[in-house]
N, C-alpha and C positions, 0 to 999 in steps of 0.2 A: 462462647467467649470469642470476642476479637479475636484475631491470632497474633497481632502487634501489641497486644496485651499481656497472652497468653507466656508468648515469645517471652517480655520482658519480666515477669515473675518468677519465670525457670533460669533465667540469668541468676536475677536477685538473689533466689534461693542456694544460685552452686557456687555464689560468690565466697572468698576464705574472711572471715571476720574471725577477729581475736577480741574477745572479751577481758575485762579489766576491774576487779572492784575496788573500789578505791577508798571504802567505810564500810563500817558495820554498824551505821548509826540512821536515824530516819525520823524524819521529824511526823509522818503520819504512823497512826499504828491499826494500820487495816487489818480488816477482821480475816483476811483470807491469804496473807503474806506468808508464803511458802517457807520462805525462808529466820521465820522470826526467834528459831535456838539462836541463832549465829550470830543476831543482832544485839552487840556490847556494848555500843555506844563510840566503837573504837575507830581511830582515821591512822589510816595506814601511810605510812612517810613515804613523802615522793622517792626519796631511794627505793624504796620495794615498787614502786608502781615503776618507776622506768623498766628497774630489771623485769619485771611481768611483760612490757611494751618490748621488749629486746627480744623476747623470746617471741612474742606474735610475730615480730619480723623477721625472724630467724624459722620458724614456720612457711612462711611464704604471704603470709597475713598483709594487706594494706589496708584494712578496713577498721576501724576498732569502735567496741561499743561501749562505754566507760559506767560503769553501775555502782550500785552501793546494794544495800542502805539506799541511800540518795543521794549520788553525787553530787549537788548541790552545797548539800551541808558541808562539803568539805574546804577548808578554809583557802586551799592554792587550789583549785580547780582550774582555773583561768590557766594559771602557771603549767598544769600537766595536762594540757588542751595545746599552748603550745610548744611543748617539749613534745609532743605525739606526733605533728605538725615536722615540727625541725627532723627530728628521727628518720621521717621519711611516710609515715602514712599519709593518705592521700583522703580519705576522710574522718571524722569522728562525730562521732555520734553519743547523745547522753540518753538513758532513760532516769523519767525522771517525776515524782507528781507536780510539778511546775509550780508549786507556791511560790519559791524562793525567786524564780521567774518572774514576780508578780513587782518586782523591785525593776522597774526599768534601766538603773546606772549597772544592776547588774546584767541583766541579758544583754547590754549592750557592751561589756566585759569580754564575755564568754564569745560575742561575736568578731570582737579585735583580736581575740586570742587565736582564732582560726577555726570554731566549733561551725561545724560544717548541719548537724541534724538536729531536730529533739524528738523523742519520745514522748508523748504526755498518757500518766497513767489516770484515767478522767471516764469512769466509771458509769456516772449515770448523768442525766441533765437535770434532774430535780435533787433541790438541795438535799433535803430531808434524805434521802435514799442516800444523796453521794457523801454525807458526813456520816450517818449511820454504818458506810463501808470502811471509811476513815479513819474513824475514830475522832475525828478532831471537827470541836464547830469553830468557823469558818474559810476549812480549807475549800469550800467551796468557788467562794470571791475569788478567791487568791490565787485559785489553781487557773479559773476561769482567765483573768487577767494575767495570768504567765502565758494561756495561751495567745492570749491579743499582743501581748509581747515579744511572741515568739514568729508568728507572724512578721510584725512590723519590722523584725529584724532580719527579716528575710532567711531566716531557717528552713529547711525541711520539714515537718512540721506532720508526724503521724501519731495518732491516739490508740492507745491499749485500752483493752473493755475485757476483763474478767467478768465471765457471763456466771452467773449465779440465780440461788431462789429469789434474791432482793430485786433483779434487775431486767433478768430475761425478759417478762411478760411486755415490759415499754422498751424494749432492745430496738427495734424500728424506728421509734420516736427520739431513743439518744443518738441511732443514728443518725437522721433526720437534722435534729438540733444542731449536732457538729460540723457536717455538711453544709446547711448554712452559715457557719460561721467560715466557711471556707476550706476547711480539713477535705481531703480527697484520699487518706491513705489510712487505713482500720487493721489492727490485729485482733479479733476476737479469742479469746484464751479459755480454754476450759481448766478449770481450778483443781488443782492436784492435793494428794491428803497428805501435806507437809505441813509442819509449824501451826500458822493461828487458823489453817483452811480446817487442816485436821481438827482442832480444839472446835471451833464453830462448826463441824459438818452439819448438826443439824438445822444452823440459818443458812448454809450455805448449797450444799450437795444436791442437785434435784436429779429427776430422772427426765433425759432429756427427750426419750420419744412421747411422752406426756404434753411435752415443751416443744413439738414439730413446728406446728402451725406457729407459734410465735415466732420460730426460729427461723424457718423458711420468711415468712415475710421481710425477717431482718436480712436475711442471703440475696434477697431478690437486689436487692440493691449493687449485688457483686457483678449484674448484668448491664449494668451503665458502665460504658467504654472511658470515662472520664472516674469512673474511684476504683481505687484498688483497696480489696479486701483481703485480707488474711486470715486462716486460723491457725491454732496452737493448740495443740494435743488434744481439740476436739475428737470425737472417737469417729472413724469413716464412715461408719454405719449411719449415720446423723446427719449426714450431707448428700442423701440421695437427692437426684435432678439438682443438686451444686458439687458435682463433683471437683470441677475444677478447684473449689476451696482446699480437697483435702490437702494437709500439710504435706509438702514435701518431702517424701521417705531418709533424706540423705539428712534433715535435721534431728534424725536420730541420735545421728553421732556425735550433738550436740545436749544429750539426753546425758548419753552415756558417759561425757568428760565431766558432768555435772555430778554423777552418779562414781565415780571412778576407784574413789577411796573405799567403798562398802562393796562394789563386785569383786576388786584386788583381792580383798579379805576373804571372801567367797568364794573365791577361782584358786588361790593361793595356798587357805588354812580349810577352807571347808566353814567359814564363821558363818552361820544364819544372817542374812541383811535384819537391819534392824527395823526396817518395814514390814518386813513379812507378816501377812495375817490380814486381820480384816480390812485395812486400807487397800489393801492390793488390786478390789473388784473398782475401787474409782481412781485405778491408775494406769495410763498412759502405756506405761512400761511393763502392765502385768504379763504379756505372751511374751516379749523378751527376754523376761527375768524368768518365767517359767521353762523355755529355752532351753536357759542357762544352768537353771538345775537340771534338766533331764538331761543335756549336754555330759557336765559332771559325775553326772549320776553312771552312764551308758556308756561313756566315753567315746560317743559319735550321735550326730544328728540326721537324718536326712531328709533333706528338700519334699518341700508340699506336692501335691498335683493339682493340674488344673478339675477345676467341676466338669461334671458327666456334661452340664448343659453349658460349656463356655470353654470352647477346646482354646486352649493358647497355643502360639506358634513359639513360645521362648523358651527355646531347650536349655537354657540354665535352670529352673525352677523346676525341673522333672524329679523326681523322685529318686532317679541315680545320683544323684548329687549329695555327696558326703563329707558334712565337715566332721572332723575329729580333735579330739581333747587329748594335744600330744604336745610333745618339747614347743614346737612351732608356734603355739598357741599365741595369738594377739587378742585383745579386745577388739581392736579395730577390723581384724579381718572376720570373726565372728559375726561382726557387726554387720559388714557387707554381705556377708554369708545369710543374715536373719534379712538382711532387707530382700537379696535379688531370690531368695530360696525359703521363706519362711514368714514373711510378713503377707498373708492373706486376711482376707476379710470378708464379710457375710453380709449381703442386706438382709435387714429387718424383716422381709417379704419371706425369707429362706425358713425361718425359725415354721413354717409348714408346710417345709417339702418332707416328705420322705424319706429322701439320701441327709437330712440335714445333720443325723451324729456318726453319719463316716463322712461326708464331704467337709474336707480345705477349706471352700469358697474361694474365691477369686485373686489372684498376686494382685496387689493395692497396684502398681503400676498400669498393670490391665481397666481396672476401673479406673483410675485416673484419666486414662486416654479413653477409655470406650464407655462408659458407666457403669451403673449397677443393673441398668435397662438389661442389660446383652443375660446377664441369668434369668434364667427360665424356672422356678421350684414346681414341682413336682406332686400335686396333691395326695 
């Protein structure tokens, strides 16, 4: 990777954004919406979104990402775009499936208001495929033409792709399509077993080393100096020779504010998460949460090692290093505790070494900077 690329994604990443939802309402009803208990149909009064906005800046926050549901649907968005503005943030940003987009008096709205980005959540490039994730036919047109509008209005203008059984296989090709439509900036998502992803696992769930070769062709494109690619809670092991995709270790701790309410309960009373159980092997979060209970359980953790064949030089992560389950206890310092001393990972290649069920495998930062190349398994 470029290093003026490279350089500029690791900013991106450590930047502070405060997120905002502003609805629990949504006019697509995708088959793989993490979030779809929550969804009541309900729009939250600008009084509660400032005070939420107060508190990002009270944070140290100048970035805000305003969400739903679908922001859009909300009837004063315009209005709390530029109250965000006035407040003092310096940009905002919406995710969003960009139907509502597809109305030109309004994106040109949202742009006098001060909305500085968009998200568009834009799945597949063949209709059939991207209304069947929808739910709804013709948000295809619609979404398509919010993003021509989105453009024309001179937004920021980056596309989310939840990768799934529907879509993977032509992952290349919707990149390809959006790309020419001028898009330069991709989050790839891997689908977590919340809400309607859980109900649908079986059109949705695939196993992704099966899905290599599709996959890799879609990554290749992360090696053009001109688009910037991203992923999300794809698993590392999945991105060997693209490591640079792997996500960002520090967006953990935007896992776990997400997560917050059901570990309190856990850390606090001892309450079971209410995931626990068979969702847990297609989640994101599973070593974290596993962690957390042997944490509780033991009432101390101690830091990984590096592998026989991958000596690291970073004496934070050595095995002396002991976090404990005492008055002191944060979420947050946990957290930095599992990333700098507990978030390891294994290539695919390991699963026939020898050492492979007593070895760690590699601190995720180590391969991030070096690859998955530098392990050696052991026949």
């Amino acid at each position: 990777m470029i290093e003026d690329k490279k350089t500029a994604k690791e900013a991106s990443a450590q930047q502070k954004r405060h997120w905002v939802r502003i609805t629990r309402a949504c006019n697509n009803n995708c088959l793989f919406c993490l979030d779809r208990e929550n969804q009541n149909g309900s729009i939250f009064r600008v009084a509660e979104i400032v005070a939420d906005l107060n508190e990002g800046l009270k944070a140290g926050a100048r970035r805000v990402v305003i969400s739903g549901g679908d922001p859009t649907v909300h009837p004063k968005l315009a209005m709390i775009i530029k109250k965000a503005k006035k407040m003092g943030y310096m940009h905002v940003q919406i995710i969003t499936n960009g139907r509502m987009l597809a109305y030109e008096k309004f994106a040109a709205e949202l742009k006098k208001a001060g909305l500085d980005e968009v998200t568009l959540s834009l799945h597949s490039h063949l209709r059939e495929d991207f209304e069947k994730m929808t739910g709804v036919m013709g948000s295809y047109n619609q979404a398509l033409t919010g993003l021509l509008n989105a453009q024309k209005q001179g937004f920021i203008v980056s596309v989310d792709i939840v990768i799934n059984k529907i879509n993977y296989q032509k992952l290349k090709e919707t990149l390809q399509f959006y790309i020419k439509l001028g898009v330069s900036e991709f989050d790839l998502l891997y689908p977590i077993p919340f809400g309607s992803a859980w109900e649908n696992r079986q059109q949705l769930f695939f196993a992704p080393e099966k899905a290599s070769k599709a996959l890799s062709a879609a990554f290749a494109f992360s090696k053009n100096k001109n688009l910037f690619i991203w992923t999300n809670r794809l698993p590392a092991q999945y991105l060997e020779g693209f490591e640079d995709l792997i996500q960002n270790p520090i967006k953990i701790h935007d896992e776990v504010r997400g997560m917050r309410r059901e570990l309190a309960g856990f850390i606090e009373k001892g309450k079971p998460m209410t995931c626990q159980g068979e969702r847990c092997q297609h989640c994101f979060m599973q070593n974290f949460c596993a962690d957390l209970v042997e944490l509780r359980k033991k009432k101390k953790l101690s830091g990984k090692s590096a592998p026989i064949c991958w000596k690291s030089k970073t004496v934070k992560k050595e095995k002396g290093v002991v976090f404990k389950f005492d008055e002191n206890f944060t979420l947050e310092k946990f957290t930095n505790f599992y990333i700098n001393s507990r978030y390891f990972v294994k290539s695919l290649r390991c699963q026939k070494c020898k050492h492979f069920n007593v070895c760690d495998g590699a601190w995720i930062e180590d391969v991030r900077s070096g690859g998955f190349s530098r392990l050696k398994p052991k026949a």
